[in-house]
N, C-alpha and C positions, 0 to 999 in steps of 0.2 A: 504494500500500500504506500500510493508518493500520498505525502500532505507537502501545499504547497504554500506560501504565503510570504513573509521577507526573506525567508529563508524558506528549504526544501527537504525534508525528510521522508528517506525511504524506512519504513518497517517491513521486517522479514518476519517468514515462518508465523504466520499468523492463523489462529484458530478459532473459529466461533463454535459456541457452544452452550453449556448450562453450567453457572460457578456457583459453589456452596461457600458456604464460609463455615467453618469448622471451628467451635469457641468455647469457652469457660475455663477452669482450672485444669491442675497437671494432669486427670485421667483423657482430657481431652489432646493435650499438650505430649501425652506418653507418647514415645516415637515409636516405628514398627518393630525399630531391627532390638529392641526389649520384649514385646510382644510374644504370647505363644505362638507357635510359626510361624512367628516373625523372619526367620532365616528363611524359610522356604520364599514366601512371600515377597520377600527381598528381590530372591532369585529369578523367579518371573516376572517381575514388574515391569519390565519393556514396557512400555506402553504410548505411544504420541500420541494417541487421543485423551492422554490424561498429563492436563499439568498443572504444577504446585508452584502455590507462592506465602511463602513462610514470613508472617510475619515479624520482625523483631523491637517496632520503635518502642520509644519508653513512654513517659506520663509525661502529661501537660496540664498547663491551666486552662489553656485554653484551645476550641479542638481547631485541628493543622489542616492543610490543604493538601498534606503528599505526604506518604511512605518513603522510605529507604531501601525498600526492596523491590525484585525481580521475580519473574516467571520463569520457573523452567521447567520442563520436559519430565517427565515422569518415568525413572530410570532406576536401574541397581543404584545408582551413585547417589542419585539424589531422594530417595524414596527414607530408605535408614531412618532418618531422626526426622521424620513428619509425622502429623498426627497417625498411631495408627486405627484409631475411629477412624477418622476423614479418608483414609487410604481406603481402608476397607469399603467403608461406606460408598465411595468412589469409583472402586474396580468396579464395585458390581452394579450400579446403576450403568455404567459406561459398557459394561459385557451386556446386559441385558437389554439396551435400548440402543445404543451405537452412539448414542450420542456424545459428542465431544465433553468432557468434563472437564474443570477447573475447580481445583479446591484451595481456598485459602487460611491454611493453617495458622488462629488467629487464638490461643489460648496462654494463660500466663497462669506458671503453679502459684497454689497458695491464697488466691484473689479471692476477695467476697464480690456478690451481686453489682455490690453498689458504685464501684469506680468504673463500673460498665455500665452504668446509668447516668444520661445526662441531667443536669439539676433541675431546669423546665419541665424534664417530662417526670420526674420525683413529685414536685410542686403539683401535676395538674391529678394524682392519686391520691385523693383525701387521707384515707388512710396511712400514704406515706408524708404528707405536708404534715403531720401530726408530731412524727419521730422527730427525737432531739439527734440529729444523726449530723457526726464529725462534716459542715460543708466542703472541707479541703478533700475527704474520700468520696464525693461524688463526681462524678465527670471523668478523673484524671486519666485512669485509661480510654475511656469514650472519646477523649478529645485527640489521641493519639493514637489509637490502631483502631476504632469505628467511622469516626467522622471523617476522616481520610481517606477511605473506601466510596462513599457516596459521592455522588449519584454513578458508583459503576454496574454496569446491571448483575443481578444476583436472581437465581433463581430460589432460593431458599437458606435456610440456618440453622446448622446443627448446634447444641448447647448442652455440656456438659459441667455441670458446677453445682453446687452445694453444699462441699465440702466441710466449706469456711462458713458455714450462712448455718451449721447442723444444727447448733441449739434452740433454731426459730421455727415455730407451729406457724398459723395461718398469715402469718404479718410477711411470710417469704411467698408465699402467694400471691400477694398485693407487689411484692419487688418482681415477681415473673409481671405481673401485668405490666406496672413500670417501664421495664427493660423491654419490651418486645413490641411495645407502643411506640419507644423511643428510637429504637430500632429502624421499626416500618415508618415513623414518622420522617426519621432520617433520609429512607430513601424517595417518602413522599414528596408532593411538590407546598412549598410554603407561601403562604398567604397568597395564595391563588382562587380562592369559594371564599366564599362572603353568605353572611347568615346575620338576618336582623343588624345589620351596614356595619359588623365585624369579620375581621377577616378571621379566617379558622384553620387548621391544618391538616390537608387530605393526608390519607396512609397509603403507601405501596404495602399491600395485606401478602408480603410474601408467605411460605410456609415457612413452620418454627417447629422444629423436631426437639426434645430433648433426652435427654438420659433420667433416670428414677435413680436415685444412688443404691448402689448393690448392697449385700450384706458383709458385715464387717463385725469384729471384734466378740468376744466369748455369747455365747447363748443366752438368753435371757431365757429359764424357766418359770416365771412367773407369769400365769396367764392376766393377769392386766398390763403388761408390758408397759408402753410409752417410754421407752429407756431412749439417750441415745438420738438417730436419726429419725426414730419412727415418727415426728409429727411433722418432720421438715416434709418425709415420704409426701402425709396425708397434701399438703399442701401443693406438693409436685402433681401428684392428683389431681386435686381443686384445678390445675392452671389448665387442663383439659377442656375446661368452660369456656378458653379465650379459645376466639374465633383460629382455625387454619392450625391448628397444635396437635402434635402429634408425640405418647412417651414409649420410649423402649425401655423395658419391663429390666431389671439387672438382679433380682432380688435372690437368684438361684446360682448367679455366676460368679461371690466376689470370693475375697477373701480373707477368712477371719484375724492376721497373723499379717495382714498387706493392705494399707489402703489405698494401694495401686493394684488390682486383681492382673492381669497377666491376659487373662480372658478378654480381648478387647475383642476378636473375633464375632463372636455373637452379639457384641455392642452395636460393632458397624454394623454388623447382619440386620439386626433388629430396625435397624434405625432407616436402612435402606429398603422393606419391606413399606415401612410405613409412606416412604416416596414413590414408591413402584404403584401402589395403590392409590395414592392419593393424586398423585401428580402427573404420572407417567403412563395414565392408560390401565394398569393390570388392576382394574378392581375386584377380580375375582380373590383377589388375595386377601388371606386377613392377615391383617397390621399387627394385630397385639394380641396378647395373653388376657384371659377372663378378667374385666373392670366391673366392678360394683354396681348392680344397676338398683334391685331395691327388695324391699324383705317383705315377710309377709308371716306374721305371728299364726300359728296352727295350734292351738290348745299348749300342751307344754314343748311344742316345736318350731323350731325358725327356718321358715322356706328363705334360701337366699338366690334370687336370680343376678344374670350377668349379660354383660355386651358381649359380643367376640366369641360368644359360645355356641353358636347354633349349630357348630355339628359334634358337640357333646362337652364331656367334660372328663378327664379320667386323673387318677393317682401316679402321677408322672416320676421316672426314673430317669436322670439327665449324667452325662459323661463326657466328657470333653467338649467338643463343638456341634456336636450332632442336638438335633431336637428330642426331646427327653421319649422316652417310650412307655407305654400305657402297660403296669405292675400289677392291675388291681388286682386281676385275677391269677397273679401269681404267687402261692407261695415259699414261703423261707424254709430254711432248711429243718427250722421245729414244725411246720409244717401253719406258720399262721398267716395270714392271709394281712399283704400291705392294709394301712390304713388314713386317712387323712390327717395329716398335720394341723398343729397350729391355730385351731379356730375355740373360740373363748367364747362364752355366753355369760350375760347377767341379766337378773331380775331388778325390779325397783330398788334394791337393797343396795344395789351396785358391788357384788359381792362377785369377783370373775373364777369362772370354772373351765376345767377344758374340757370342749364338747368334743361328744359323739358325733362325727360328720359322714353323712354318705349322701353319695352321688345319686341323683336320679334326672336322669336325662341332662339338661342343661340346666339344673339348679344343684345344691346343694341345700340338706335337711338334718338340722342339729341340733341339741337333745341333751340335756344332762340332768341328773335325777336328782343332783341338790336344789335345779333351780325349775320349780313345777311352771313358776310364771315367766318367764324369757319376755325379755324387753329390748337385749340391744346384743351385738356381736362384733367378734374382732377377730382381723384374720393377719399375722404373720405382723404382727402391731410390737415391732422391737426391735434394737437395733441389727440386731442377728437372730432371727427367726431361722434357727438351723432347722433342717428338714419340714421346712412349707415345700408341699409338694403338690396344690391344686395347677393342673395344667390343661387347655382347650387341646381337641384331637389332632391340633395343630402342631402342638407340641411346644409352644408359649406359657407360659408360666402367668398364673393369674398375681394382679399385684395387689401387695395390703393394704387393706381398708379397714375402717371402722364404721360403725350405724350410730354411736353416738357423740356426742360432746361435753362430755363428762370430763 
């Protein structure tokens, strides 16, 4: 391509395509050649229709007009230390659709939500105008690896973070809406709509993928759980309500002893399922693992339905990268037959039990005999919910929830 004008510039080797931007803390940030077959991985990556541009600039006060970095070509050489979510995420959109991919590896370890949120779009979330929150920590990376990107086109946003944000229940909720408003407002156009003779800020509503943070650190066996991650989870949840959002389920893949899981493999997998479907034409596909849809008290039983289930539901057994395999009916070498993990019942008393759960067709029905009156339920509700094993036939892993607010 010549551009001509006081002067004359030719560009080479040029690709059009569909670019992601690949973002949040260090799980997103983790590069391949760490990854579980990540060597293999490495080794096949040839690729020209796929190329990376790694961001590195630092924090500002105020947001820049340009990066420090390049594009390049999607190789053994250069692949190594890129995200490998975004790689993976990447190949297989690019293998499955042909289309030209661009990923831009835009994640910083360590980060909370909020230096990736600019202070205007903090301000216009009631609930965040509220927070006494440090002003110096908001913006600072948004004004240095976000606002510098805009207006280049992007077809979507992957988002892995929470890490740093773990001790926050529904108020991390209110920062996803923040951040993805700010986001798509960014790539919107500004003061361009007028409303009652104000100007107003359209959105480019691209799509927003994120990650669910996996399970991490010793078991909690106490069935009222809340330890931990488990309410940052609920709220990763909640952010499913925002328009074009899509989460890949982690809750079976992390590890206890690492809160870097290794497992990035079925991160990306996950995460490109939900674009293949949403985005790319293949909506036969289902996107996610069984999500909460709503309960139904049956005398001293709790019927629990679900999205993503419709073609059933089983007691899943998962091993490396493959999709977990359907156990119910098999048993162990004492000769007892699997059974469902993890699900908690209470009565008005708010007194939590582990229930009885079995499957029936695409619900689950739970049961415990200390508690005759059932009021409310809780499923894999902790920071390590070791052995949550409800999974769709799909072989997705359903993610935890609760029915109350207790």
């Amino acid at each position: 391509m010549v551009v001509t004008g006081k002067n004359t510039v030719t560009v080479k080797d040029l690709l059009v395509g569909d670019v992601w931007i690949c973002s949040g803390q260090s799980n997103m940030e983790f590069g391949l050649g760490g990854a579980d077959n990540g060597g293999d991985l490495i080794k096949s990556a040839t690729n020209s229709m796929i190329r990376l541009l790694h961001v590195t600039a630092d924090q500002f006060p105020e947001p820049q007009k340009d990066i420090p970095n390049k594009w390049s070509v999607c190789s053994p050489e250069t692949v190594g230390g890129f995200s490998a979510v975004g790689y993976i995420f990447g190949s297989r959109i690019q293998r499955e659709t042909g289309i030209p991919i661009g990923l831009i590896g835009n994640a910083w370890g360590g980060t909370m939500i909020e230096p990736w949120t600019s202070p205007d779009a903090w301000k216009r979330i009631d609930e965040l105008a509220k927070l006494n929150t440090d002003p110096n920590s908001l913006g600072r990376i948004y004004n240095g690896r976000v606002a510098p990107l805009a207006p280049y086109g992007i077809r979507g946003a992957l988002w892995y973070q929470g890490e740093s944000n773990g001790s926050e229940d529904d108020i991390y909720f209110h920062k996803m809406q923040g951040l993805i408003s700010c986001w798509r407002q960014t790539w919107g156009e500004y003061g361009t709509m007028k409303k009652g003779g104000k100007s107003i800020i359209s959105e480019y509503e691209f799509p927003f993928y994120f990650v669910q943070l996996a399970n991490f650190q010793g078991a909690n066996e106490s069935p009222q759980g809340g330890d931990g991650w488990a309410k940052l989870r609920m709220a990763q949840l909640k952010a499913l309500t925002i328009p074009k959002t899509g989460m890949a389920l982690a809750i079976d893949i992390g590890d206890a002893g690492d809160i870097h899981p290794r497992n990035k493999e079925d991160v990306g997998q996950r995460l490109a399922v939900w674009a293949l479907a949403k985005d790319y034409g293949k909506s036969k596909l289902v996107c996610s693992g069984p999500l909460y849809k709503s309960m139904k008290i049956e005398g001293s039983k709790i019927r629990i339905s679900f999205d993503y289930a419709a073609s059933g539901l089983i007691i899943g057994w998962k091993e490396g990268h493959g999709p977990a395999v359907d156990v119910g009916a098999s048993a162990d070498m004492a000769g007892k037959l699997p059974t469902l993990k993890r699900f908690a019942i209470a009565g008005e008393d708010k007194n939590w039990f582990w229930a009885d759960a079995v499957i029936d067709g695409a619900t689950v029905v739970l049961s415990n005999t200390n508690v005759p009156k059932p009021v409310a339920v809780r499923y894999a509700f902790s920071m390590n919910p070791a052995g949550c094993n409800l999974y769709n036939k799909e072989g997705l892993p359903a993610s935890p929830f609760r029915t109350d607010d207790w």
